[in-house]
C-alpha positions in Angstrom: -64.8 -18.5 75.1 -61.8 -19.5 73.1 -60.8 -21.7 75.7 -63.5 -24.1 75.4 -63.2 -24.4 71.2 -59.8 -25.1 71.2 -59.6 -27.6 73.6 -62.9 -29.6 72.2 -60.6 -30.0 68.9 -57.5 -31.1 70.6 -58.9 -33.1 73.7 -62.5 -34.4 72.4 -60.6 -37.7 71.1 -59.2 -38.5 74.3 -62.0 -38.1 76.3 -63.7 -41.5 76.2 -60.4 -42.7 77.2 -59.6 -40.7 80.5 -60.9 -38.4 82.7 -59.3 -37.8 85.9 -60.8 -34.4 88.2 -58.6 -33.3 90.7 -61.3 -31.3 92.3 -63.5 -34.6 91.7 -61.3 -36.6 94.2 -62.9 -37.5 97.5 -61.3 -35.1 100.2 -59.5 -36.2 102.8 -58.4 -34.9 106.1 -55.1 -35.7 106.5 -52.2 -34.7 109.1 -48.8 -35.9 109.1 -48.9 -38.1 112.4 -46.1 -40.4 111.8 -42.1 -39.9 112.1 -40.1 -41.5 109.6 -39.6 -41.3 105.7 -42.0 -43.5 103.5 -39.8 -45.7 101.3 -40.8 -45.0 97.6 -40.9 -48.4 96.0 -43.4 -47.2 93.0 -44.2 -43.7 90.9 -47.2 -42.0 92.7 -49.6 -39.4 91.3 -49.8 -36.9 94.0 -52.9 -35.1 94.8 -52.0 -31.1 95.3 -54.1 -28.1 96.0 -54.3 -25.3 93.6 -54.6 -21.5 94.1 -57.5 -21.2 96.6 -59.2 -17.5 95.6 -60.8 -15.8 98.0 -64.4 -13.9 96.5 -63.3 -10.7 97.9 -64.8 -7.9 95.2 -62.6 -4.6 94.2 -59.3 -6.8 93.5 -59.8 -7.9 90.0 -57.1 -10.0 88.1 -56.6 -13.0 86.0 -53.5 -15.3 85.9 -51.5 -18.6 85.1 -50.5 -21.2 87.7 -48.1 -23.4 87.2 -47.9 -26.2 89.2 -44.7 -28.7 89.7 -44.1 -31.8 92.1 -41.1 -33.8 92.7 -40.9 -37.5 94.0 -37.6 -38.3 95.4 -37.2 -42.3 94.5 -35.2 -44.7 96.5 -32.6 -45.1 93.5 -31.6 -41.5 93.6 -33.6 -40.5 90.7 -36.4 -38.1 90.8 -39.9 -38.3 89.2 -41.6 -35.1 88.3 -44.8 -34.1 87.3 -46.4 -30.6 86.1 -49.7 -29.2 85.3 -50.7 -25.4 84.8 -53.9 -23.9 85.0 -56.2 -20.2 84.5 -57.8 -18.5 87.2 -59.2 -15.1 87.1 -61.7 -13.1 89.5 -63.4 -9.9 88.6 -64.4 -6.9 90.7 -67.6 -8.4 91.9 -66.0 -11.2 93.4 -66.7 -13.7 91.2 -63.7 -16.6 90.3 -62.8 -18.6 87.7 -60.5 -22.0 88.1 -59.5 -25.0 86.7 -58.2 -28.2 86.7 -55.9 -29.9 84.2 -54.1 -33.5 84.1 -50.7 -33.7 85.8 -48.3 -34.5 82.6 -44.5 -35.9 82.4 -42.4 -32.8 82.3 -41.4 -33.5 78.8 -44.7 -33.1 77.5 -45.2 -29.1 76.0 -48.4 -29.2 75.1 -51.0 -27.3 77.5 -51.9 -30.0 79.9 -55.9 -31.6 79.4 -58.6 -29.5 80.8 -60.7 -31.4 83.5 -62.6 -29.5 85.1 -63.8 -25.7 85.5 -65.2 -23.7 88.8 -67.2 -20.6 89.1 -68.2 -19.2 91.9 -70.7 -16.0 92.1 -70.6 -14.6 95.4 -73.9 -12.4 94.8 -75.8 -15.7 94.3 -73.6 -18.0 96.1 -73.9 -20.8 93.2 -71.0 -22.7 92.6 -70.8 -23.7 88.8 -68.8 -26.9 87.8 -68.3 -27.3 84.0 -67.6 -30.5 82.3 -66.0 -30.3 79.1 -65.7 -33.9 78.5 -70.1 -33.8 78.7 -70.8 -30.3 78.3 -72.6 -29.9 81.4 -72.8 -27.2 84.0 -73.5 -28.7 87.2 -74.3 -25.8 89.8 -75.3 -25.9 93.3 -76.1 -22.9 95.7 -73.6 -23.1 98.8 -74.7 -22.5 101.9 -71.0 -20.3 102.5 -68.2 -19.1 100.4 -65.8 -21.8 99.7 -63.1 -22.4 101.7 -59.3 -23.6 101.2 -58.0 -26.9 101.4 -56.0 -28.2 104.1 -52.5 -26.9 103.5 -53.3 -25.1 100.6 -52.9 -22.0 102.8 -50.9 -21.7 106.4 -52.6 -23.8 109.5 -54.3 -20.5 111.0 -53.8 -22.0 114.7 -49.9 -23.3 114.2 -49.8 -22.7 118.2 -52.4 -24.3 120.0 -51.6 -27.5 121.7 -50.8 -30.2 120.0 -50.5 -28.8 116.8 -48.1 -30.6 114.1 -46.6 -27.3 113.1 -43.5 -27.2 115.3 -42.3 -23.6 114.2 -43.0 -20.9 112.2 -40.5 -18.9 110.6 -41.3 -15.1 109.2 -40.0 -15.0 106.1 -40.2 -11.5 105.7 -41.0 -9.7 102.1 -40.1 -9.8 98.6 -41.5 -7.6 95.4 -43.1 -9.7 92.4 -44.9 -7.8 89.6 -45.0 -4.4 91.6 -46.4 -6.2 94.7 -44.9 -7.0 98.0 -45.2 -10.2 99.3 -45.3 -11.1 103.0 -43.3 -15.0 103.4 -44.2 -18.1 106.0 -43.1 -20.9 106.7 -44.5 -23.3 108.6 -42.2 -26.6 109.8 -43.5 -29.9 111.2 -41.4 -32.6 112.6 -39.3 -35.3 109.6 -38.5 -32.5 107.4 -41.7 -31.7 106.2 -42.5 -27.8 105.6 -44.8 -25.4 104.0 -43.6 -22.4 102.8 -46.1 -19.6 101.1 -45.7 -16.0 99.8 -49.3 -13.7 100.7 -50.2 -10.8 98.5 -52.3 -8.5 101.0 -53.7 -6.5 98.1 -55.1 -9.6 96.1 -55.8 -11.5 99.4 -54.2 -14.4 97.2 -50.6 -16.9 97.9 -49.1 -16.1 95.0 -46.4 -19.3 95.7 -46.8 -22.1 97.9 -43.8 -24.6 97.9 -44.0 -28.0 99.9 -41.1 -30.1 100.9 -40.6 -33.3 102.7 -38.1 -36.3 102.6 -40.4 -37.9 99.7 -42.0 -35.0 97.9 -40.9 -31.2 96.7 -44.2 -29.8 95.2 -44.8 -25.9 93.7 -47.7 -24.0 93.1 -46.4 -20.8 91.3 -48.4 -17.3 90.2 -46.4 -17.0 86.9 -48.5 -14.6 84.6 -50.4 -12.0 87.0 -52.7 -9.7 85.4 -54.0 -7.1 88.0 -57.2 -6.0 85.9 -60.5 -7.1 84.6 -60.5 -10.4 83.7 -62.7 -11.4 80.1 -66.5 -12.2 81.1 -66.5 -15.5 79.1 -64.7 -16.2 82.2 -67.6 -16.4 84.2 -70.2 -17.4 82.0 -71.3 -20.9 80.8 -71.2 -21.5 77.4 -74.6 -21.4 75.1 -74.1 -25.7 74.3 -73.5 -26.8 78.4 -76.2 -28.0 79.7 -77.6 -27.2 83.2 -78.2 -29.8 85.5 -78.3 -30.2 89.3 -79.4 -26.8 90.4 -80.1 -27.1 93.4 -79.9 -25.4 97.2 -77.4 -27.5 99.5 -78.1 -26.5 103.2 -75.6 -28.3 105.3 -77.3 -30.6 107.5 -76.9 -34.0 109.8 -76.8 -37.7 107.9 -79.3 -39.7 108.9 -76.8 -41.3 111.5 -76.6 -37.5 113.0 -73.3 -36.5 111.0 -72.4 -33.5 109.7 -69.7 -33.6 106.5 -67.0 -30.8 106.2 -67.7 -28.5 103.9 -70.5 -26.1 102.6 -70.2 -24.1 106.0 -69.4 -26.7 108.5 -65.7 -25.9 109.5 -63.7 -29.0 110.1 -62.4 -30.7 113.2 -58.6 -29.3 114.8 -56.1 -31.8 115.9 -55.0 -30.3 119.4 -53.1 -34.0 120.6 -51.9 -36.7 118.0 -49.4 -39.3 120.0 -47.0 -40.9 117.4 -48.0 -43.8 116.2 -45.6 -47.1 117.0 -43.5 -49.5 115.0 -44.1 -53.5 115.4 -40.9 -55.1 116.4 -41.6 -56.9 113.0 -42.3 -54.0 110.7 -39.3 -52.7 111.7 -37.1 -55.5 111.3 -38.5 -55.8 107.8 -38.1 -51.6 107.3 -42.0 -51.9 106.5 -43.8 -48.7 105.9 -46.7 -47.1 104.5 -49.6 -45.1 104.9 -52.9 -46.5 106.9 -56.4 -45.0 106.0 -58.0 -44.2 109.2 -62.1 -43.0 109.2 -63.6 -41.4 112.7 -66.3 -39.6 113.6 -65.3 -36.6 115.6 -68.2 -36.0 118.4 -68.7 -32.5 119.3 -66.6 -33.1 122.4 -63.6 -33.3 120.3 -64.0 -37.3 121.1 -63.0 -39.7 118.5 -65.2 -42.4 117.9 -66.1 -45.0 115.6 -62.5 -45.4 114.2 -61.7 -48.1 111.9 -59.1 -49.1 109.0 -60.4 -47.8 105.1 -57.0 -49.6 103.8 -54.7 -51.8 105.6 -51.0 -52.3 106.3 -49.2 -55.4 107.0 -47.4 -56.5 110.3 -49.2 -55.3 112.8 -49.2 -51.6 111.9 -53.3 -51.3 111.6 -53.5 -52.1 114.9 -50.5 -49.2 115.8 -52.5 -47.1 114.1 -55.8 -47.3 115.6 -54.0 -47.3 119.0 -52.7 -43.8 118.0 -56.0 -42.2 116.5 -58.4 -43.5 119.4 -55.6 -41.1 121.6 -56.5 -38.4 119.5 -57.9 -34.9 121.1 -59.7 -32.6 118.4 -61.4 -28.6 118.6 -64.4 -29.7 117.5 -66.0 -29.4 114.1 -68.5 -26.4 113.7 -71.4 -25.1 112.2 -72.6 -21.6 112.7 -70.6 -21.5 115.7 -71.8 -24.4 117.2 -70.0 -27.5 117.6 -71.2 -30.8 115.7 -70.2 -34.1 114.8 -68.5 -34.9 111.5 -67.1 -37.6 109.6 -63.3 -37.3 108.7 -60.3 -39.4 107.2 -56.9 -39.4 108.5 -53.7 -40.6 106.7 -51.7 -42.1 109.3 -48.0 -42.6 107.6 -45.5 -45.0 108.7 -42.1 -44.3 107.8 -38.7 -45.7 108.0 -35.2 -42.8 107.9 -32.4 -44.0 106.3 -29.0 -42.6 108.7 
C-alpha cells in the first residue's frame, strides 16, 4: 500500500492540473505503410507500449521498467523522454501494472503515477485504479488481455504481404540467472524491432525500437523472481468501485465488432506503398494521414475515409493505397467478423 500514500502527498497538488493515461489513449492500429523518413519539424510525445504480462500462474515475480525514447530532430539534436513503472504478477496469475507521465530526462524524481491495472485471471475482472479520483473502475473481460501491436514480435512475420521484411535470430544472452532467447524483426526505411524473451517468465524482458525518427527502450531493470506483496493486487479501502460490470464482445449497432475483449484484430497480408504528389514532393511535404476502415469478414476494406488530413494531394494518395489493402480477417471465437480499425499511413521524405 505504500505506493498509493506516498504518491497522494507528492502528486495530489498536480492533479487538477494534468492527467494524461497512456493506457487511456484511444488505440490505434497502425502499420508502417509508407517509405521515406518523416521530417521532424516539432517535439512529439510518443505513445509506447509497456511490458505486456501474460496471466500465466506458477511464475511469480515483481519488477521495474524503465522506459526511454529518442527523437532524432532535423537540427541534429536529440529529444529524449523517460518514464519507469512497477509490475508484478503472483503465482495465481494475477498482474499488477502501471502507467506514469513520460518526463524530460533531467527530471529524478519518480515520474507521476496515472494509472494502475489488475487483472485476476480466476475472475477475469480487469481492475483500473485512478489515483487522481480514487476510483476502481472494473469490468469482467470476456478473454485474457492481449498485447499491443508491436509490443511483442508480429507472430505471422511471413505470410504475404507482411511489413516485416526479415527476421534475424538473435540468439541468447544471460540476465539475472535467466537466459534470454533475442529477435529481431526488420521492416523496410530502417525501422526495426528488436526483443529479448524469457521462456521461464513468458515475459520480453527488453524491447528496443529504432527507426530514422525514433530510438525507443522498454527495459526489465530490477527483476525479482518471487512473490510479489498482495497490496499489489488489492484495491485500497478509500477507492471507490464503480462500473462493475460483464463486457461480452458483441456487434455495434451498424454490425461492427471492435478489437479487443476477445475479438482478435484484422492482419495486413497486401499494403501497396502509398504515392507522392508531384507537388508534395517538390515541396519535401510529409506527414502522417489518419485513415478509418472497416475491415469485412472477407478481409475487404470498406468504408475508408480521412480522420486527419495532409496537404497537397496526399489524402487522396492515401486512400488510393488503403482501398488496395488485402487483410486475414478479424476474428471472434474463430469465426471471422467485421471490425472497425485505424491505420497510420506515413509519408516520408530521405535525406541522401
Amino acid at each position: 500500500m505504500r505506493r498509493f500514500f506516498l504518491f497522494r502527498k507528492t502528486a495530489l497538488n498536480r492533479a487538477i492540473a494534468f492527467y494524461f493515461g497512456l493506457v487511456a489513449i484511444l488505440l490505434w492500429f497502425c502499420t508502417p505503410v509508407s517509405s521515406a523518413q518523416e521530417n521532424p519539424r516539432q517535439l512529439t510525445v510518443p505513445r509506447i507500449s509497456g511490458v505486456f504480462i501474460k496471466p500465466v500462474t506458477g511464475a511469480p515475480f515483481s519488477a521495474t521498467v524503465e522506459v526511454v525514447s529518442r527523437q532524432k530532430l532535423s537540427d541534429g539534436s536529440v529529444f529524449m523522454l523517460k518514464t519507469m513503472n512497477h509490475i508484478s504478477r503472483d503465482s495465481a496469475g494475477r498482474t499488477h501494472n502501471e502507467s506514469r507521465r513520460l518526463v524530460s530526462d533531467l527530471y529524478k524524481q519518480e515520474p507521476l503515477l496515472t494509472e494502475i491495472h489488475i487483472y485476476d485471471p480466476s475472475t477475469g475482472l480487469i481492475t483500473h485504479l485512478d489515483p487522481f479520483a480514487f476510483i476502481a473502475k472494473q469490468t469482467r473481460m470476456h478473454a485474457p488481455p492481449v498485447a499491443l501491436a508491436r509490443s511483442v514480435p508480429d507472430p505471422n512475420p511471413n505470410v504475404l504481404g507482411s511489413p516485416v521484411k526479415q527476421v534475424d535470430d538473435l540468439g541468447t544472452r544471460v540476465f539475472q540467472n535467466l537466459t534470454l532467447h533475442g529477435t529481431r524483426q526488420s521492416r523496410d526505411g530502417g525501422d526495426s524491432d528488436e526483443y529479448w524473451y524469457s521462456p521461464d517468465f513468458s515475459i520480453f524482458m527488453r524491447h528496443k525500437h529504432q527507426d530514422p525518427v525514433w530510438e525507443q527502450t522498454v527495459d526489465i531493470t530490477e527483476f525479482t523472481p518471487r512473490e510479489p506483496d498482495p497490496s499489489d493486487f488489492a484495491i485500497p479501502a478509500d477507492y471507490k468501485i464503480v462500473d462493475v460490470a460483464e463486457t461480452l464482445p458483441g456487434p455495434d449497432a451498424s454490425g461492427i465488432y471492435h478489437v479487443g475483449n476477445g475479438v482478435l484484430p484484422p492482419q495486413i497480408i497486401y499494403a501497396p506503398d502509398p504515392k507522392f504528389t508531384d507537388e508534395a514532393a517538390a515541396a519535401r511535404y510529409s506527414g502522417v494521414a489518419g485513415v478509418s476502415l472497416i475491415v469485412d469478414a472477407q478481409g475487404n476494406p470498406q468504408n475508408v475515409h480521412m480522420m486527419n488530413h495532409l496537404k497537397m494531394g496526399l489524402d487522396e494518395q492515401a486512400l488510393a493505397a488503403v482501398k488496395q489493402y488485402k487483410f486475414k480477417p478479424a476474428t471472434f471465437e474463430g469465426k471471422p467478423v467485421p471490425v472497425e480499425v485505424n491505420i497510420a499511413v506515413k509519408f516520408r521524405i530521405y535525406s541522401p
